[in-house]
N, C-alpha and C positions, 0 to 999 in steps of 0.2 A: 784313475780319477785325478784330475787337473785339479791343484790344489790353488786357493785363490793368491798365495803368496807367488807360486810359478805364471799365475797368467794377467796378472795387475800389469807386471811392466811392461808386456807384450799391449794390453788392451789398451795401457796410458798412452803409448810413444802413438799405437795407430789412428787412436784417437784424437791426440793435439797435431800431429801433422796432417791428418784428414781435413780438419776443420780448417787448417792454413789454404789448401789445395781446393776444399769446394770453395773458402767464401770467394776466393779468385775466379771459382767456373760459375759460381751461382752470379757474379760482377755480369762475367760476358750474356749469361744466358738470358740476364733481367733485361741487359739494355736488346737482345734478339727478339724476346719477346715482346717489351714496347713498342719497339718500331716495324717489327716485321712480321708480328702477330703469335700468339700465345700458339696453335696449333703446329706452327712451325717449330717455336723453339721447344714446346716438348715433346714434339716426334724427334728431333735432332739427342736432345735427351735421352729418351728413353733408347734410342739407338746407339750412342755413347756407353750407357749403363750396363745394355745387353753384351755387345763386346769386352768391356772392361771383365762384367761375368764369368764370360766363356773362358778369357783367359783365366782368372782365376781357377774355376774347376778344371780347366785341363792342364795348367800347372804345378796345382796341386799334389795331386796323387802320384805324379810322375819326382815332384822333388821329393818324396817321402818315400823313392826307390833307393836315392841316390843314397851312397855310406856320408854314415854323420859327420863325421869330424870335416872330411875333405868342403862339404857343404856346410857347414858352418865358419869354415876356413875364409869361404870365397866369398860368401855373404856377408862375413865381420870384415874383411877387407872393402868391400864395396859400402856397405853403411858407414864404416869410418871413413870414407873417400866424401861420400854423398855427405852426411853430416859437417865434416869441416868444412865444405862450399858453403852449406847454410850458415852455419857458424860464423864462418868467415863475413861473409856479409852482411849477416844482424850485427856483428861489431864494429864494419864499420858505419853502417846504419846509425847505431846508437851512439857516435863518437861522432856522428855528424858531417861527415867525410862522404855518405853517399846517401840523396835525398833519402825521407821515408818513402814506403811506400803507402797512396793514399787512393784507400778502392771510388771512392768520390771522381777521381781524377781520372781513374782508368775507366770505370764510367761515363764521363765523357770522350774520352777517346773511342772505346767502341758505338756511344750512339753516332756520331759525326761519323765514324768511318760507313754506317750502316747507313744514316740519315742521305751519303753522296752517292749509295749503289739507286738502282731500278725500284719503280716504285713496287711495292709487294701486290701481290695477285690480291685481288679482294676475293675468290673464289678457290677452293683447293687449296694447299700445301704451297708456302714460298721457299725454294729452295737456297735463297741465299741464307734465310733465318733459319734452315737445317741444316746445314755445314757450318754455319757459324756454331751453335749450340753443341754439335757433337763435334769437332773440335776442339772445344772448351774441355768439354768432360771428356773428351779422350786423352788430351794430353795433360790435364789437369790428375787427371784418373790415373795415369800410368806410374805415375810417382806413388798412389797411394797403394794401387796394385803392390808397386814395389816393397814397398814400407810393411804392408800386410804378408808379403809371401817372407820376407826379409826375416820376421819378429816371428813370425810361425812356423815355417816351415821347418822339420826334423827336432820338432819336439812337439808333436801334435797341437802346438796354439795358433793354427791355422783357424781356428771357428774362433776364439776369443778375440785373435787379432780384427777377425772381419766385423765380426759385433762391433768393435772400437772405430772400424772405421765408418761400418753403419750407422751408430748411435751421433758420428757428428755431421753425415749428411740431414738425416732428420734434424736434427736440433739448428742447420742452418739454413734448411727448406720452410721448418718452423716458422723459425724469425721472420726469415725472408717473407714468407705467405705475409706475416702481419704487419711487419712494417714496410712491406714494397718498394725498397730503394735497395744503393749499395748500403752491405754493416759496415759504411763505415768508422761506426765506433768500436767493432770489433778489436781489439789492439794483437792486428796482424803480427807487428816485426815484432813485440814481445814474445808470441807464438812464435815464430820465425827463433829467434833467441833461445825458446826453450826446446824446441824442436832439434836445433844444433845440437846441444847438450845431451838431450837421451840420445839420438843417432850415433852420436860419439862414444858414450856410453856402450852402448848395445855392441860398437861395431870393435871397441877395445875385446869386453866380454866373449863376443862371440870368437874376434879371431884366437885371445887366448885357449876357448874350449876345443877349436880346430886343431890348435897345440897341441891340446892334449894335458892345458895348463888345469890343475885342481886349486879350483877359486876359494880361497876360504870362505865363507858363508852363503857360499852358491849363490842362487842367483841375487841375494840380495848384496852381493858387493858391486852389482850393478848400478845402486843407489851408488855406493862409494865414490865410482868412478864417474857417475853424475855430478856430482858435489864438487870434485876436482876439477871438472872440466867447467865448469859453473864458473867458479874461483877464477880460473887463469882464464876464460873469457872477460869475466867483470874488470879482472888487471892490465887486460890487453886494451877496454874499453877506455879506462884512466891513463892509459901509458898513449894511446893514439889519438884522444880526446882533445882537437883544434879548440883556442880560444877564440872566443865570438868576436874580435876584431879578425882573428886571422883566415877564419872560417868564412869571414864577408870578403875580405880580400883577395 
């Protein structure tokens, strides 16, 4: 029995970095469906999602053969790699060093890029609005695949992780359905910011249990080492933080 202490942090991390990853596919998908017709961009979808799937279930059961430690080894190495990239760049994001990122903007860019292909078939499936869409969510997807197999894998929180990252495609299909644009009020690099933080977390955590390190408070020193990496983010953000003359300059 999965106790809700062991499977929170796993559902948390797949959950805020899911929602970073769709609202950027759900960006591409909106503007495929506008211009190039709704049947196209959610066949491209639904083709994206199936794949994404399959790798899941056949990844699965196959990493849950592998010995734990060695796999938890290689996965806390790879999420502390993946994680300080994010890191890295929500800070300098938020110190103003490298644009935000603004889903408004990349919304224009993919209608423009779509608005200058061939005009869509008014009859049947257009197949540029179905490569565009499954695209999106495939390579969109792939990171979240990752994140999911990453946080679950060889400790059975393989189903809770995927909940986490199902609960935030709904909640951005949600939105999306009803306000029909990009979110973008969504406050992405925040995500992006906090996303850093667990990943790093997760991926100190897990390379020390590859160790064969005994964590004291088990998994909740994983908090611990959130908090820390929190901190020396925020300090990093003040220490590389351009002044608004020099930032214009």
């Amino acid at each position: 029995m999965i106790s809700f202490t062991t499977a929170a942090p796993a559902v948390s991390a797949a959950f805020v970095a899911s929602l970073v990853e769709v609202v950027e596919a759900f960006t591409i998908v909106l503007a495929a469906g506008t211009l190039r017709g709704w049947r196209a961009a959610i066949a491209g979808t639904a083709a994206g999602l199936a794949v994404l799937a399959s790798i899941v279930v056949a990844l699965g059961p196959l990493l849950e053969r592998v010995p734990l430690h060695p796999l938890q080894l290689v996965i806390g190495v790879l999420l502390l790699l993946f994680g300080m990239g994010w890191l890295r760049k929500a800070v300098l994001r938020a110190a103003g060093i490298v644009p935000l990122h603004d889903e408004n903007a990349a919304f224009v860019v993919e209608t423009a890029a779509l608005s200058d292909a061939t005009t869509p078939h008014r009859s049947g499936y257009d197949w540029l609005g179905i490569v565009m869409a499954f695209k999106a969510v495939l390579l969109e997807g792939f990171e979240v695949v990752f994140i999911v197999i990453a946080v679950g894998a060889g400790r059975g929180l393989l189903l809770p992780a995927s909940l986490g990252a199902l609960t935030a495609c709904v909640v951005v299909l949600a939105i999306g359905a009803i306000v029909h644009r990009p979110l973008a009020r969504v406050p992405e690099n925040t995500l992006k910011f906090a996303v850093g933080v667990i990943l790093c977390a997760f991926g100190v955590f897990w390379t020390g249990e590859g160790l064969g390190i005994a964590w004291p408070g088990a998994d909740l020193t994983i908090f611990f080492f959130g908090a820390v990496f929190l901190v020396v983010a925020l300090g990093a953000v003040a220490a590389v933080r351009q002044p608004t003359g020099a930032a214009g300059g």
